[in-house]
Structures are given as structure tokens and as C-alpha cells.
FIMAR-421087 format. One record per residue (C-alpha): residue in three letters; z, y, x. Coordinates in steps of 0.02 Angstrom, whole numbers, plus 50000, padded with zeros to 5 digits. Layout:
<sites>
ALAZYX
...
</sites>
This chain:
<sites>
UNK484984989448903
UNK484764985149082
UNK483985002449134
UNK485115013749052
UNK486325008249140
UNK485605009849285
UNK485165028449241
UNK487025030449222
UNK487465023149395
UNK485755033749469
UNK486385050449372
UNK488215046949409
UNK487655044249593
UNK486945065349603
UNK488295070649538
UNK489905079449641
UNK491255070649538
UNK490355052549582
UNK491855039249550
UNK492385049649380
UNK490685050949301
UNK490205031249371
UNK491775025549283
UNK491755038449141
UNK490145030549094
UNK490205012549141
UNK492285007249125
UNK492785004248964
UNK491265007548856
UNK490014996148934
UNK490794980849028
UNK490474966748926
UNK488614972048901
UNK488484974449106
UNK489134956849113
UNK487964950148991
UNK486524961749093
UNK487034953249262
UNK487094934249192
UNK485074939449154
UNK484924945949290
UNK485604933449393
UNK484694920649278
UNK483014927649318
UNK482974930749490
UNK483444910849505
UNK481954907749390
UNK481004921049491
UNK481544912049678
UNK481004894349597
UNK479174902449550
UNK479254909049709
UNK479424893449803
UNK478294884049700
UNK476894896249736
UNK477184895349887
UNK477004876649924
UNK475484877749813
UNK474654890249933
UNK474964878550092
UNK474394862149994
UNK472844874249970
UNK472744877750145
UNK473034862250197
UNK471704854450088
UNK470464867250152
UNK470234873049985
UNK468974886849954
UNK469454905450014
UNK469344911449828
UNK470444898849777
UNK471624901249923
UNK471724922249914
UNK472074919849717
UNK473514910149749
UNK474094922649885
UNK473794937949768
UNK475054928049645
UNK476304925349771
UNK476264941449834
UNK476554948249641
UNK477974935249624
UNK478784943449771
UNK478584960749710
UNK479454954049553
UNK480824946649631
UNK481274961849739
UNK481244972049585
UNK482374959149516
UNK483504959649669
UNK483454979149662
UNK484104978749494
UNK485394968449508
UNK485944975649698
UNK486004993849568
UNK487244985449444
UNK488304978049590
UNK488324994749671
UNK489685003149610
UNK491044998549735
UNK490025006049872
UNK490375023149778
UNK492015019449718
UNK492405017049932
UNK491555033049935
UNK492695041449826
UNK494115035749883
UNK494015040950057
UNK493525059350026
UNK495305058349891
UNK496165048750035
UNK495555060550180
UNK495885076750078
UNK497725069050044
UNK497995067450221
UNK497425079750298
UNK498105091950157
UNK499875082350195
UNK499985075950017
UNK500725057550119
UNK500495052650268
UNK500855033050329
UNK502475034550397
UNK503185035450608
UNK501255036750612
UNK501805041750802
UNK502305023850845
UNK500605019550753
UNK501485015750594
UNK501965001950480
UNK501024993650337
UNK501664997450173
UNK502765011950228
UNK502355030050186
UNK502985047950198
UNK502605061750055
UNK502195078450148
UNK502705094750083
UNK501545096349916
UNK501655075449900
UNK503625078149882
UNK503275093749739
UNK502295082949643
UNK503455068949655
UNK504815077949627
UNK503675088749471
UNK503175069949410
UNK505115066349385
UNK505695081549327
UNK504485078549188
UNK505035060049132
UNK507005066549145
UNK506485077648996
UNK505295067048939
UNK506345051848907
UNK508185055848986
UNK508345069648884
UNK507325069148713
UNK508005054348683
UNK509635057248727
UNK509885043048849
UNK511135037348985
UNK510805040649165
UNK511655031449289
UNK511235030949496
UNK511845012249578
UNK511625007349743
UNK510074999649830
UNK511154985749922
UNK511404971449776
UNK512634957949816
UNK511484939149820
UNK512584935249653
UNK511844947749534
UNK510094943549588
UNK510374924449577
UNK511024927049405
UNK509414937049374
UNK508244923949450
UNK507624936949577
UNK508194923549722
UNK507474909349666
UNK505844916149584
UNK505474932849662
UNK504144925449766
UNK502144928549803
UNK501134912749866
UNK500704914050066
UNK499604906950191
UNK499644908350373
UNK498414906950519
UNK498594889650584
UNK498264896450769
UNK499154915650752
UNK500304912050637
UNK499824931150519
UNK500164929050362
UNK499164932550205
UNK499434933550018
UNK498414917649944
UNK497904924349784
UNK497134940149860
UNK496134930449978
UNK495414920349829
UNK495384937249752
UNK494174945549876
UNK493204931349932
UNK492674931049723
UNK492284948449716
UNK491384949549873
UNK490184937049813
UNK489964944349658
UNK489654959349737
UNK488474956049877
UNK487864939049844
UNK486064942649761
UNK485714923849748
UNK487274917349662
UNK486854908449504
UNK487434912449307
UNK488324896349329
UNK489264901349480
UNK489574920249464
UNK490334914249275
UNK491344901549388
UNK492394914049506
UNK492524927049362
UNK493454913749284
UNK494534909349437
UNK494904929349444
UNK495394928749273
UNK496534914749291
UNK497104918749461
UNK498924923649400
UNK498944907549319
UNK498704896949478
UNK500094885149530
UNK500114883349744
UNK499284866649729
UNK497814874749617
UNK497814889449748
UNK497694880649903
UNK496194866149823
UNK495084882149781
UNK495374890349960
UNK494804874650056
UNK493544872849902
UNK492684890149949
UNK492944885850139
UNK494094903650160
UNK494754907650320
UNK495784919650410
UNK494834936250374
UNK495044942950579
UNK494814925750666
UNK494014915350559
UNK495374900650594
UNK495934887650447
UNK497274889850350
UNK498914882250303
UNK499494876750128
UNK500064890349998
UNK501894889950002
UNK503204902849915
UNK503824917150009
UNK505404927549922
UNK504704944649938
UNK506634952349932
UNK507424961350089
UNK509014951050127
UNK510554959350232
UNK512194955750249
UNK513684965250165
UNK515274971350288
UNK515444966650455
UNK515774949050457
UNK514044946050383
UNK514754933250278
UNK514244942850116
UNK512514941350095
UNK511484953049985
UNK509654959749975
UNK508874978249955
UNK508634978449784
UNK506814974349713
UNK506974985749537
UNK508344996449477
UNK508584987049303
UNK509954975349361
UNK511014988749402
UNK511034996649225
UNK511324975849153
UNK512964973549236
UNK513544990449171
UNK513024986449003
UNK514974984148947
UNK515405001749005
UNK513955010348958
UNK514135002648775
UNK515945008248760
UNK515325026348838
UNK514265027948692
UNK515555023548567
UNK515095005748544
UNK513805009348454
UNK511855003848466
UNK510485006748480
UNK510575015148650
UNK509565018448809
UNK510275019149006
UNK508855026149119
UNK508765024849300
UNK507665033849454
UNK507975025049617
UNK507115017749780
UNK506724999449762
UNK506074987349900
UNK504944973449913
UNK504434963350074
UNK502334960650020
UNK501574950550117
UNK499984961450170
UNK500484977750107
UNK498634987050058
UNK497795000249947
UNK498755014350023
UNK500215022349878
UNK499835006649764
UNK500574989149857
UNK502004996949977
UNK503854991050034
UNK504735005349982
UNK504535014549808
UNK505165025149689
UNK505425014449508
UNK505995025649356
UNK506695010049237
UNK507415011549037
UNK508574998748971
UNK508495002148776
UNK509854990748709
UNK509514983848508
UNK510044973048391
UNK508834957448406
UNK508934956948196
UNK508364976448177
UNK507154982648293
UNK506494996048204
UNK506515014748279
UNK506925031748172
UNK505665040948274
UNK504395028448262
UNK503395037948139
UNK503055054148268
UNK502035042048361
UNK501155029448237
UNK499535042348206
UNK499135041048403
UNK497515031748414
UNK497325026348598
UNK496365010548703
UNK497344994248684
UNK496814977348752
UNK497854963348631
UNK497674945648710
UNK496484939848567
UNK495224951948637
UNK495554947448821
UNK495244928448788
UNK493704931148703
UNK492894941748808
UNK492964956948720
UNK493294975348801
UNK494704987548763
UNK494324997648596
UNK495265012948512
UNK496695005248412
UNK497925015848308
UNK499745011248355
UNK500475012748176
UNK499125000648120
UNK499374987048289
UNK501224988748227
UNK501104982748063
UNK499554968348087
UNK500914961448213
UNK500034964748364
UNK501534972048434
UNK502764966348410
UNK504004977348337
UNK504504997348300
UNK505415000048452
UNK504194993648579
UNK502825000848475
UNK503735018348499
UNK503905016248682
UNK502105012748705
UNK501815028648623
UNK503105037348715
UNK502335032848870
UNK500525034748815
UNK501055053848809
UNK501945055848965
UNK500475048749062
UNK499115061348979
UNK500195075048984
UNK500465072749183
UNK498555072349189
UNK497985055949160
UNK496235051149102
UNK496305045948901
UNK494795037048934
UNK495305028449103
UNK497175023649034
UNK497405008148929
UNK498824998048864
UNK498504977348888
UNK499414965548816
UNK500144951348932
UNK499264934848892
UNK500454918348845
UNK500504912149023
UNK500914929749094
UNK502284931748993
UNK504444923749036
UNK504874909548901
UNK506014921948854
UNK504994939148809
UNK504444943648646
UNK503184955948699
UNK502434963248848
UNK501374976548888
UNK500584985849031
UNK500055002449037
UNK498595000749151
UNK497575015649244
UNK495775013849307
UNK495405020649497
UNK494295015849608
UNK495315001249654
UNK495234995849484
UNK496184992649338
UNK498024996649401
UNK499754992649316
UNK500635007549306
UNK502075004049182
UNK502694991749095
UNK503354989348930
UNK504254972748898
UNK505464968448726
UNK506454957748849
UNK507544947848710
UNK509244946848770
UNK508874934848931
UNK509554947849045
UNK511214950448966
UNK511544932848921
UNK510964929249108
UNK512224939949196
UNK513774935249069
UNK513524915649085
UNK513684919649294
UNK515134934049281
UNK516194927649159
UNK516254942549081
UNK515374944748887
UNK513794954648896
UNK513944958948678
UNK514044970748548
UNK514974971848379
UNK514504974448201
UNK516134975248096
UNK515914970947918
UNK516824979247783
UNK517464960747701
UNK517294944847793
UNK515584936847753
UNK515494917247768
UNK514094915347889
UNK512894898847920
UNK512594898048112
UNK511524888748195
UNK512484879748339
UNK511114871148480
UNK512244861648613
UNK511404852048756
UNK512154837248825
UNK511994843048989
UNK512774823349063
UNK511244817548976
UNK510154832349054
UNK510714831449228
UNK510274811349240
UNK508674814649176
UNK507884831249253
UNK509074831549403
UNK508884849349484
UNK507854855949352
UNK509364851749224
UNK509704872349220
UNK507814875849183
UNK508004863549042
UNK509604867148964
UNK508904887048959
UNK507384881248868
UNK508314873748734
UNK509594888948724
UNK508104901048683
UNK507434890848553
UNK507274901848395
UNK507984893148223
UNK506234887048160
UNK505924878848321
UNK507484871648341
UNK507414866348150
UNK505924858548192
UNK506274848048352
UNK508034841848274
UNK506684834048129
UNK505714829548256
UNK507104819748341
UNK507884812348195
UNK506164802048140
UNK505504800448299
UNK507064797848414
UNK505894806548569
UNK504824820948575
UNK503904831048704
UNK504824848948718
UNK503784863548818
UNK505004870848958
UNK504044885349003
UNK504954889849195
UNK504374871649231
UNK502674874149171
UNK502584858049077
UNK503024847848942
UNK504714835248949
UNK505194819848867
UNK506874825548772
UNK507874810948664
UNK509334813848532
UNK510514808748651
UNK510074826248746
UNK510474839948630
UNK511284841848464
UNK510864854248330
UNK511614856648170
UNK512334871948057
UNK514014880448006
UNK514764887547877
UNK515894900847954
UNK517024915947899
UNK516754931248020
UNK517474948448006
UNK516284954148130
UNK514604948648198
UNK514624945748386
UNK512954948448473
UNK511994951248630
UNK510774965348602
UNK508844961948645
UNK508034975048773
UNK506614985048750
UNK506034989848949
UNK504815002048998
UNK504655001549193
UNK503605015349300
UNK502905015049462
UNK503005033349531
UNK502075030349676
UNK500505022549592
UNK500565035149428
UNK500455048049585
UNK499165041049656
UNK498135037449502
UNK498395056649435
UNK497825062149617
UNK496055052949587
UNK495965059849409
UNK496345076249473
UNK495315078349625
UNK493415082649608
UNK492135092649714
UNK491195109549687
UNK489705117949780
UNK490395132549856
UNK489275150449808
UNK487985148149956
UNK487705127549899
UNK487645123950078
UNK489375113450068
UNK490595104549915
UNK492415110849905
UNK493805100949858
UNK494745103749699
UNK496325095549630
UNK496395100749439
UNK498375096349438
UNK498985104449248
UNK500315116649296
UNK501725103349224
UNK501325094549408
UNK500535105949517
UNK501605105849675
UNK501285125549694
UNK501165135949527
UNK500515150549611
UNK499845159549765
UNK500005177849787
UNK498645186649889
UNK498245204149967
UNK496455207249950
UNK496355214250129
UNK497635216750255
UNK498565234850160
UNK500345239650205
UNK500335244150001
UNK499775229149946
UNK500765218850054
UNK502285227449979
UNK501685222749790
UNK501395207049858
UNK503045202849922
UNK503795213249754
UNK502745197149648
UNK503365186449757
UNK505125190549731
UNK504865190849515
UNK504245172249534
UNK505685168949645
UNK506915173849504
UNK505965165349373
UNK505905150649464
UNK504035148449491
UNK503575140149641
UNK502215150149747
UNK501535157149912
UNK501235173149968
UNK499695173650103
UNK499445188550180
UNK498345184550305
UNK496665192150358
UNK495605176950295
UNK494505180850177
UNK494985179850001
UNK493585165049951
UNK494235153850091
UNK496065157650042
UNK495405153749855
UNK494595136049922
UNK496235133450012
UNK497215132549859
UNK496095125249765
UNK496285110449889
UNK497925108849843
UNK498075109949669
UNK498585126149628
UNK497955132249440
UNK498425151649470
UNK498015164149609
UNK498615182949582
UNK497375194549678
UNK498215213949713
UNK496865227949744
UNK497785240949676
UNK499495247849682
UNK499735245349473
UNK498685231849436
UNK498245214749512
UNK497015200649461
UNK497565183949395
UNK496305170449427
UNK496425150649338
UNK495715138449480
UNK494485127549370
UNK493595140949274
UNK493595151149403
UNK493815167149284
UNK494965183849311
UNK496095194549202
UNK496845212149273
UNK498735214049223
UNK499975227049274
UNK500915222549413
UNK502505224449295
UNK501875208449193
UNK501145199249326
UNK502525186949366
UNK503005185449178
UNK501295179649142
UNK501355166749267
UNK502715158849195
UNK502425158349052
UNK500565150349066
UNK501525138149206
UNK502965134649079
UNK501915129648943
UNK502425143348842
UNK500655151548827
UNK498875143648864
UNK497535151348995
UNK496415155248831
UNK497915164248755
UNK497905176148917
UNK496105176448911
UNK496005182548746
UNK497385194648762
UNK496865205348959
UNK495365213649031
UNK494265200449112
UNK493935203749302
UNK492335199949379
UNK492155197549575
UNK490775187949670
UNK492325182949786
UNK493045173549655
UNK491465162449654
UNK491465160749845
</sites>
């Protein structure tokens, strides 16, 4: 087992597309056997080292006793071969460990190429720039803006959903009716003597990996130990945080001084509102809250009627505390959120069946906690075991699980995990994150939450104002209600400030377990009741809460819808498609590799460039006549008619993505050449631009137009 995976990491190591074949062939099939491998590994080498050591003392006693030179030079020749072993041992497992080295690797030639191509750039990189801040050069703004264009249609407009565009300022009301000012926070340490600031969990974070990584002599015991802490890192309350930093000794990375106590640090922009500065308000941190306290207008809009879905694209801001991994932790960023309102008693989806046949990687929690990998899971069938939760959630997954492969996104390097009981709000049904492997890792790139109705129910207790939606039935119906009242006189004496916290967790209690706990009450007069924000268990008595049931005559069922919320980070599905896309190519003499970004056409910032062969008065005026066709059929493209050669214009765009190059030679016909094959077709110049857009459009595929002109063959086209 052990050695082919090292083959994989040696083979993947030779080849030009390094990071995508190394995780290609070691992500998702293979981890939990390369854990097992490295826990023998790491098993034998200590075994090894103690057989090491023992020979070793035996050869001095020998010497020591003057023992005869056979006897001595045996004992040598086996602790020379016990050395040999061990260093094979340590090879080995150094192999295994070795893939971040090339993942580094990787990265930098993506990074460099994005950069120096002007994909983004860190922004006022004059004034040497600010962490967490970046600006999207000219082809970085077409794919953004491609990337966009694509979800409008893909979600906005398919399904027929509500767009709305609210500011970025948020008065401090809205998001202390949300929670965001009380519990928007990361955990942060400073430098006792410099006072920088770092985020705690990702110092824990990379002091674990880099021992895992580099440390050759860390036992089973203890490599099993801090793969546990990174596991349950998210779990971590500040006192848990800070005892395993002094545990590990961890110190300022730069200056190796101690440092303080985790402490919370609210990771919201705050400003003040008018001049007097007596309104206070923050940038907003997501766009959702903005859709929530339109709900009552955007439900009448739509004819009071549900189900229904309000979409939003919009800048959102968060202050991190050590901003890193370039596009995927920054201050600024572009969120594109979906509220899909539902009734909480019918969350099933009429479309759901277009999507249930998609078979795709899912990680439930059951498979997380026992160690298991990812496997191929068919969403129709993790719908009805219960693994998600409903229809409607179970349709968004889908939903999105097309978007991203569609945009370009690995199949094999996307996966949809399932947020484990102590990720998840007291509140939430379900949760799920869309999840992209690069070489940073495993990153969140959407998620898709069934939010209950905490939001809406949130925002209407603060305003005033009821957050609902109407079913009108055709004859009154006598209804039995549940009615769950907490004495909040008794609450407040007994939880004092964390009355609120309390009285919420009783609120969200479902029927059964509210059924239960009054039982529980009534024959035991006290019971222990889980308040999840608090993160422990309380003492509640019958004097706290009362719960009983109602018969009632309605003529209409008053509710407040449950939300269904797929949220997408722009920036980091950008960033993830450019590693997907990019890969390298020898160029036609093998004496250097080309870059390539394989963007589909859907993204590509340019569609199409439009070359001369050689500097020609005649073809420059065909040129500019194909130039001016694309213009009208709104394809973007660029016309280059420059002297360069026609391989290094090729390799130029190439670089940047572009799947189409026309080629004119002739007066009446040019060459159309796809970027990844590398093959021609001739076309007159009459059909030239209609081709384009078609093949850019969707409407027709590259084999289609392979099938249909004469192929073109050129040794320039291989340059």
C-alpha cells in the first residue's frame, strides 16, 4: 500500500500539471489509507530509533569490555544495517509528508502567472499595500464579472427569483437583532511585547500541521493527538484554546515572544451614521440581513404567496485578524446570498426531481466522525435515508453542485460536507458546505444552510414589526397549538445576563421536545435542559416555563416561513476555478513549459483573439472586418496585429485563458484554432465570427465544428 502511493506522489512529481495529478490521485480516494500508512510508518521508525539505540549501547558496552574484534565489528555491521533501515524508514515517511512542498510549488507558478498576467493584484501595492485587500486587473474583473453573469441566470433567473441591491452601511440595530454584534467574533492573541495580533486557532492550526509535516520523529500517539486537536479546533472554547497554546509552548511566529490569553475580537467594521456620530452602524459582514428586513415587502411583491426566493450580489466586509492565503481570507468581498422563504410544515420542491439522479461526493457527519473519507452519494437517495434533510435543501445542493462544474470546477476536487452537531446554530436544521480542494486545502466555498425561521423571528421580536406569512383556509379549522411561555421573572433571577440565551432555547424547542421536558418537569420538578449558545447544560424548574396545549378556531394559519440559504464566496470560487484551470505545457522545442488557463468559454475573460498571420495591409483589413462581427454579436475579443510571431501570440493567450484564436492567411478564409487541443479548422471569413459565437455561447461544441470544417494543420500552431 505504502509504495504505491509513493509511486503516485514520485509520478505526480514528473509531471507538468504537479498539484492536479498529486491531488487527483491522493485527495479523496486515498486519505484514510495514507493515514493508516503514516501511523505505520510513524510506528516503525519509533521501533526502528529504539533498536537503534539499543545497538548502539550494546556496541560501546562491547568496547568498553574489550570484547573481541569479531564480536565488536558484528555488532557494528548490525548497527550500521539498523541505520540504513531507519533512513529508509525516514525516507518513506519524509515522501508521504511531501506533498505540501509541491502544493507551495504550485501555487506560486498559479499565483505568479495571476500577477503578472494582472488577473489581481494586492491593492495601493504603491504604498506597499494592505493585508487582505485586493484589486482584480483587467481579465480578473471579466471573469468576475463572467462568474456572476452566470449565477444571475443560473439562479436569479431559472428560478424566477427576487433581486434586490441594499446598502453596505447597516445600522448597529439590525445586526444586534441578528447576533452579528455580540457573536461575530474570531478568538485573538497578541504579542505580549509588540502588541501584533494573531488569530489563535490558526496558530494552533499551523503549529499541528507543521509537525505533522516535518516532524519525522513524532510518535503514532502524538501525530493521532494534534490531528485530533485540528479536527476539533472549531470546537475550542478560549479557555481550551489558550491551555493547548501554552501546552505546545507557541509563540509569536516573527519574535518568538509569549503570548497573551485568547480573548474575542468582533471581526465587523463599525462607523458612525450622519454627522453627529451618534448613530452607530458597521460595514455589513454578509448581504442576507438586508433581504430579512425586507421580507414583508418582498412577500406582498410576490402576491403573498410562498414559496419564494430574494437573491442578492453585494460587497461585504470583515475585519480578520491576519488576513492570508491571498483571494481566500480578505476584508473586502464579493458574497452572492439566496433567501428561499418556505413553509416550515412543507419543504418539499417541484423541481426537485431534475436534480435527484446527480450522483456527486458528499461527506454526512456519520462518515466524518468515524473516520471515513468522502464517497459518491446519489442526492435523491441522501434525500430520502434523511441525510439531508429535506427537498428544498436537497435541490439547492444540486443546484449548486451544477453551477460550480459548469464554471469549471473539478468533480473530483468538489465535495459537499455536512456540518457536524457542534458546528451547527441551536437553531438550523441542516447545514452544508460546498467545499473545493486547492493547494491550500479543503476550502468552503458555499454554503447551504435550512436556517428554520431564527432569522425572521429574530428581526420581528427587535422591530416590532411581524416577520409572517398567511395560509387562508376555506372554513375555520379548530386547531390544537402548542403554547411554550417562559417565566422570564423566574429566568432573569436565575441565569442573570444569559436570561435571553435561555428564554431562546426554550422558544425553539420543537413539540416532542417540549412534550418531553413538560413530563419531565411534572415528575421530576427539575431537569437539566441543553442551551446550545451557552454551550452547556442548565438546571430549569416548573416554576420557569409553562407548556400546555389549545384548542383554537383559526380562519387562517399565521406563520413565519423557515429559510433555505445558499451563500457563495466569489472571490474564493475564483480563485479555486483559477487553480483548476491553470496547467503547464512544453512548448514545440521542450526547452521551456508554457502556461495555460483551460477557462470553458462560459468564464473565459476573452472569448477570442483575432490575428494576422504576418504584418499584411489585407489581412489587417479582414482582421479588423472579424473584429467588428464579434463586436455586434457581443463576443468579447482582441485583435493583435503585431509583428510577433504567431506561436508567441498563441502562448500569450493561452496564458490568459482564451479557448479560441482565429488565424487570417488569406483574403476568404481564416483558421480557427481551440487553445487546449491545439487543433485548426479553415472557415470563410463570412462565418468566422458566427462560429465563434456560437461555440462561445454554448450553442455548438468544438467537436461539432470539428466534425463539420476542413482541419488546418500548421507547425506554428504547436509552437
Amino acid at each position: 500500500m505504502l509504495l504505491s502511493h509513493l509511486r503516485a506522489i514520485s509520478k505526480a512529481a514528473t509531471k507538468p500539471l504537479s498539484f492536479l495529478t498529486f491531488t487527483k490521485s491522493l485527495s479523496l480516494s486515498s486519505s484514510s489509507s495514507m493515514a493508516s500508512t503514516e501511523e505505520t510508518l510513524r510506528k516503525t521508525l519509533a521501533d526502528k530509533l529504539s533498536a537503534v539505540e539499543i545497538q548502539g549501547n550494546t556496541v560501546r558496552s562491547l568496547k568498553a569490555s574489550s570484547a573481541p574484534k569479531p564480536d565488536i565489528d558484528a555488532a557494528v555491521q548490525a548497527l550500521n544495517a539498523l541505520k540504513l533501515e531507519k533512513s529508509s524508514i525516514e525516507k518513506s515517511l519524509q515522501s508521504l509528508l511531501s506533498g505540501s512542498d509541491s502544493r507551495e510549488a504550485f501555487r506560486q507558478s498559479v499565483v505568479n502567472t495571476l500577477e503578472r498576467r494582472l488577473f489581481y493584484i494586492p491593492s495601493f501595492k504603491i504604498y506597499r499595500g494592505v493585508a487582505g485587500l485586493y484589486d482584480y486587473g483587467p481579465p480578473g474583473c471579466a471573469v468576475k464579472s463572467n462568474v456572476l453573469s452566470f449565477w444571475r441566470q443560473h439562479f436569479v433567473l431559472e428560478e424566477n427569483m427576487l433581486e434586490v441591491d441594499c446598502p453596505c452601511v447597516t445600522p448597529e440595530v439590525v445586526l444586534k437583532a441578528s447576533g452579528h454584534v455580540e457573536k461575530f467574533t474570531d478568538l485573538m492573541v497578541k504579542d505580549e511585547k509588540t502588541g501584533t495580533c494573531y488569530r489563535a486557532d490558526h496558530l494552533l492550526k499551523d503549529y499541528c500541521n507543521e509537525k505533522l509535516q516535518k516532524d519525522l520523529t513524532l510518535s503514532s500517539d502524538k501525530a493521532a493527538e494534534l490531528k485530533h486537536v485540528l479536527a476539533m479546533l472549531d470546537d475550542f472554547s478560549s479557555q481550551e484554546l489558550g491551555a493547548k497554546i501554552k501546552e505546545y509552548g507557541i509563540t509569536a511566529p516573527e519574535t518568538k515572544n509569549p503570548l497573551s490569553d485568547p480573548y474575542p475580537f468582533n471581526l465587523m467594521f463599525q462607523t458612525s451614521i450622519g454627522p453627529s456620530g451618534l448613530a452607530s452602524g458597521f460595514m455589513r459582514p454578509e448581504t442576507a440581513q438586508g433581504i430579512f428586513v425586507n421580507f414583508k415587502d418582498l412577500y406582498y411583491y410576490n402576491g403573498n404567496k410562498l414559496p419564494f426566493a430574494a437573491a442578492q450580489i453585494g460587497q461585504a466586509f470583515r475585519n480578520e485578524i491576519s488576513p492570508r492565503q491571498g483571494l481566500l481570507r480578505v476584508r473586502e468581498f464579493t458574497l452572492a446570498e439566496i433567501e428561499h422563504f418556505v413553509d416550515p410544515e412543507d419543504k418539499s420542491h417541484p423541481k426537485y426531481t431534475e436534480v435527484a439522479d446527480l450522483e456527486f461526493f458528499m461527506f454526512p457527519r456519520e462518515e466524518q466522525m468515524s473516520g471515513q473519507s468522502a464517497k459518491r452519494i446519489r442526492l435523491g437517495e441522501a434525500v430520502s435515508k434523511g441525510i439531508v434533510n429535506n427537498e428544498t435543501l436537497g435541490y439547492f445542493i444540486g443546484r449548486v453542485y451544477l453551477f460550480l462544474t459548469h464554471l469549471g470546477i473539478d468533480k473530483d476536487r468538489l465535495r459537499f460536507r455536512q456540518h457536524l452537531a457542534n458546528e451547527m446554530a441551536h437553531y438550523a436544521a441542516d447545514c452544508w458546505d460546498a467545499e473545493i480542494e486547492c493547494s491550500y486545502g479543503w476550502i468552503e466555498c458555499v454554503g447551504i444552510a435550512d436556517r428554520s425561521a431564527y432569522d425572521l423571528r429574530a428581526h420581528s421580536e427587535k422591530s416590532g414589526v411581524a416577520l409572517v406569512a398567511h395560509e387562508k383556509f376555506s372554513e375555520p379549522k379548530e386547531v390544537e397549538k402548542l403554547v411554550i411561555t417562559p417565566i422570564k421573572k423566574e429566568l432573569g433571577l436565575a441565569f442573570k445576563g444569559n436570561q435571553k440565551k435561555v428564554v431562546e432555547a426554550l422558544e425553539a424547542m420543537n413539540e416532542k421536545e417540549a412534550l418531553d421536558l413538560k413530563a419531565a418537569l411534572e415528575s421530576k420538578g427539575e431537569v437539566e435542559f441543553e442551551v446550545c449558545t451557552l454551550g452547556k447544560t442548565v438546571s430549569i424548574n416548573k416554576n420557569m416555563v409553562t407548556i400546555h396545549k389549545e384548542i383554537k378556531k383559526e380562519h387562517q394559519r399565521v406563520f413565519t416561513p423557515s429559510v433555505i440559504e445558499p451563500s457563495f464566496g466569489i472571490g474564493r470560487i475564483i480563485y479555486c476555478l483559477f487553480e483548476h484551470a491553470f496547467y503547464t505545457r512544453a512548448s514545440k522545442a521542450g526547452d521551456e513549459q508554457l502556461n495555460v488557463f483551460r477557462f470553458p468559454a462560459l468564464v473565459a475573460p476573452i472569448k477570442c483573439t483575432v490575428f494576422p498571420l504576418v504584418q499584411n495591409q489585407k489581412y489587417e483589413e479582414v482582421a479588423k472586418l472579424i473584429s467588428k462581427s464579434l463586436t455586434v454579436a457581443g463576443i468579447s475579443h482582441k485583435i493583435d496585429i503585431t509583428g510577433t510571431s504567431i506561436g508567441k501570440r498563441y502562448a500569450r493567450t493561452d496564458e490568459l485563458g482564451v479557448p479560441f484564436a482565429v488565424t487570417v492567411d488569406s483574403t476568404t478564409s481564416v483558421t480557427i484554432r481551440e487553445r487546449d487541443s491545439k487543433d485548426q479548422v479553415r472557415v470563410d471569413v463570412e462565418n468566422a465570427a458566427s462560429v465563434i459565437r456560437e461555440v462561445s455561447e454554448g450553442q455548438r461544441t468544438w467537436e461539432d465544428v470539428w466534425a463539420t470544417f476542413p482541419h488546418h494543420s500548421s507547425t506554428a500552431a504547436d509552437e
